[in-house]
C-alpha positions in Angstrom: 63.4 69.2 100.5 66.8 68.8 102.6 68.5 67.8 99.5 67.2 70.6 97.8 68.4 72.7 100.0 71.8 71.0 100.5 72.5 71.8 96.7 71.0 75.3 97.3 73.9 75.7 99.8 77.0 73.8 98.1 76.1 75.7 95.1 75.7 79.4 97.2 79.2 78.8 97.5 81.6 80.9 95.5 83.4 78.6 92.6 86.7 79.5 91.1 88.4 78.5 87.8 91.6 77.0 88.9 93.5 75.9 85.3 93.6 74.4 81.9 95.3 70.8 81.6 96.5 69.2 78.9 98.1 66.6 80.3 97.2 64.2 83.3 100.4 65.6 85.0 98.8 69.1 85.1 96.3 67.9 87.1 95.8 69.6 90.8 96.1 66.7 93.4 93.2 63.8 94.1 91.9 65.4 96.2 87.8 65.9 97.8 85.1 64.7 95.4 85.3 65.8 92.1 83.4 65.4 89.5 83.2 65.7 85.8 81.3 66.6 83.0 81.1 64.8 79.4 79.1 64.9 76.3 79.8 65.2 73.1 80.1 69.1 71.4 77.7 71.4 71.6 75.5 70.0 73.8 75.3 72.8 76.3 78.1 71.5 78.8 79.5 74.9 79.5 76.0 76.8 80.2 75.0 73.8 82.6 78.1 74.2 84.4 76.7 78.0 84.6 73.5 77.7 85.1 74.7 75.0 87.9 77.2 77.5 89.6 74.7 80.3 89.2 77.3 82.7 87.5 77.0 82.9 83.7 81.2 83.3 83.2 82.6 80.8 84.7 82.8 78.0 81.9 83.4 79.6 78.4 80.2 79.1 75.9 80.9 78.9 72.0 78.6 78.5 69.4 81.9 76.7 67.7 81.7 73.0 68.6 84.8 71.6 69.9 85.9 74.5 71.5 87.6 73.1 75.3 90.2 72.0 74.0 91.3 70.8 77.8 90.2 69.4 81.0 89.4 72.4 82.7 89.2 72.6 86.2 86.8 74.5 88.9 86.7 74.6 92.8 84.1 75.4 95.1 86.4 77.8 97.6 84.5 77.1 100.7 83.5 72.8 100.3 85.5 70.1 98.8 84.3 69.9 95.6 86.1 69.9 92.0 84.1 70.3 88.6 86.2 69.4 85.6 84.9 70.2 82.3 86.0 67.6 79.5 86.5 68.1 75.9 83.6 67.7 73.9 83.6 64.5 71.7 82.1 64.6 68.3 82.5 67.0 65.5 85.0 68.7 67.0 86.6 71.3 64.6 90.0 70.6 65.3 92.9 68.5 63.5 92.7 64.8 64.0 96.2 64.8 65.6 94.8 67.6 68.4 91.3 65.4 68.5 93.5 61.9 69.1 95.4 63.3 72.1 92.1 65.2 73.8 91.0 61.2 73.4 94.0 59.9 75.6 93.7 62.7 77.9 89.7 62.0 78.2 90.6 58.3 78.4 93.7 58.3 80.9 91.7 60.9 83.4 88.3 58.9 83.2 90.2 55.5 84.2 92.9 56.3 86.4 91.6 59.9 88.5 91.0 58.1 92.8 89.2 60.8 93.9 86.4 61.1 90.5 82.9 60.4 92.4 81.0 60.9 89.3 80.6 61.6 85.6 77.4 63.6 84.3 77.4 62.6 80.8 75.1 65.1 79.2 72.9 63.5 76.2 71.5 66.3 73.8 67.4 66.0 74.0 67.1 66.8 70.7 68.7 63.8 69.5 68.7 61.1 72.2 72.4 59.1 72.6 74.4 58.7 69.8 77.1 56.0 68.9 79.9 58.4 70.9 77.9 58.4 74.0 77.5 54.8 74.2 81.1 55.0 73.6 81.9 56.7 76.5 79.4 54.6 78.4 81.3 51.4 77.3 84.3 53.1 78.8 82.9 54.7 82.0 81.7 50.6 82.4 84.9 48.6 82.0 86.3 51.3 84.3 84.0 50.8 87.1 83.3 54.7 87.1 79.8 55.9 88.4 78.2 57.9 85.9 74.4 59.6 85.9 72.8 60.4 83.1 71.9 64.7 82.0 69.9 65.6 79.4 70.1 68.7 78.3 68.0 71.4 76.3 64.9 70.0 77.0 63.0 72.8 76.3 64.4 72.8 72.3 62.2 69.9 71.1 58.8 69.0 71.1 57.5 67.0 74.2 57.1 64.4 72.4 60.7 64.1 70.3 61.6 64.9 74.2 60.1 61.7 75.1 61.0 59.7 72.4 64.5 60.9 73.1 64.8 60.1 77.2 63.1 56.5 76.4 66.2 55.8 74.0 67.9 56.8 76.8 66.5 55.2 79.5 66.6 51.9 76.9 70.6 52.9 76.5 71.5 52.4 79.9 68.8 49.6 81.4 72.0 47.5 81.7 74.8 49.2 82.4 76.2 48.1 85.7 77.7 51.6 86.1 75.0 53.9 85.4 72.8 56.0 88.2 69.0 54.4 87.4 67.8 57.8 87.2 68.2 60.4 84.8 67.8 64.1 85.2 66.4 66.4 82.8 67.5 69.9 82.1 67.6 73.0 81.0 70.2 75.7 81.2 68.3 78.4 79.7 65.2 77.7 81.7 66.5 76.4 85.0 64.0 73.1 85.0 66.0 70.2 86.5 69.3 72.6 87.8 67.5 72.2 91.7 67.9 67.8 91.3 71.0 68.1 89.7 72.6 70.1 92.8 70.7 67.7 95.0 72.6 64.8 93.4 76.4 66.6 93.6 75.8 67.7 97.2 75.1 64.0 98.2 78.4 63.0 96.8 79.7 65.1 99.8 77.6 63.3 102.1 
């Protein structure tokens, strides 16, 4: 119960969106714990960041896939904490030049950003990981970078597609040397799983 409370507290804490990058030089200084969220588009990154923060706002929802477009950046004002909200990967409706540079920004920030604690990388439960996610997971690997698995929308499939999905998941990252043992299930719209999720960031602040 402390930790729930911890995260009840960290995230009671006005949050503030700070900027847009594009580039890795945009970036605020390494500074605090930040961490980031990834998944591929339209899976529901912007409404968790919401539902997380408790404002409904703060990270832009769009029924159009693809849509941040840049690493987008969020402080808590009162604890030293950073959420950065990646570009989905994916369908993304966007030119393949645009889509080959969010890749090199995605790919340059995950593997060279000191102060990055943790990645969430949100897996859809309607569909379980696809080859993208283990992608990134490759990636987040070779890079040594702690990552923790979110799944998202639980309450869109049946329990038992829900169940088939988190098994594939849990079978995805049984032996992945940088991946959190335990997963978190969510859902925005429903608030199951936002509590534990909190719990887990305020940790990172010890």
């Amino acid at each position: 119960m402390e930790a729930i409370e911890a995260g009840r507290l960290l995230f009671a804490r006005p949050f503030i969106f700070v900027k847009g990058c594009v580039r890795i030089d945009d970036l605020p200084p390494a500074e605090g714990v930040e961490i980031a969220f990834a998944g591929r588009s339209n899976v529901g990154k912007s409404s968790l960041i919401n539902a997380l923060t408790g404002r409904t706002t703060l990270a832009r929802t769009s029924n159009t896939p693809g849509r941040t477009q840049e690493l987008n950046i969020f402080d808590a004002e009162l604890a030293p904490l950073r959420i950065v909200d990646m570009p989905g990967y994916g369908f993304a409706q966007a030119p393949k030049p645009k889509v080959a540079a969010w890749t090199r920004l995605i790919h340059a920030y995950l593997t060279g950003r000191p102060n990055l604690r943790r990645v969430y990388v949100l897996i859809d439960g309607r569909h379980g990981p696809k080859a993208n996610d283990l992608s990134l997971m490759n990636e987040l690997d070779s890079a040594a970078v702690s990552y923790q698995i979110v799944v998202t929308k639980a309450d869109k499939p049946s329990q038992s597609d829900l169940e088939k999905a988190i098994a594939a998941t849990r079978q995805a990252i049984a032996k992945r040397p940088a991946a959190h043992p335990e997963i978190i299930i969510t859902s925005s719209e429903k608030g199951d799983g936002i509590e534990t999720l909190r719990a887990e960031v305020a940790a990172l602040l010890g």
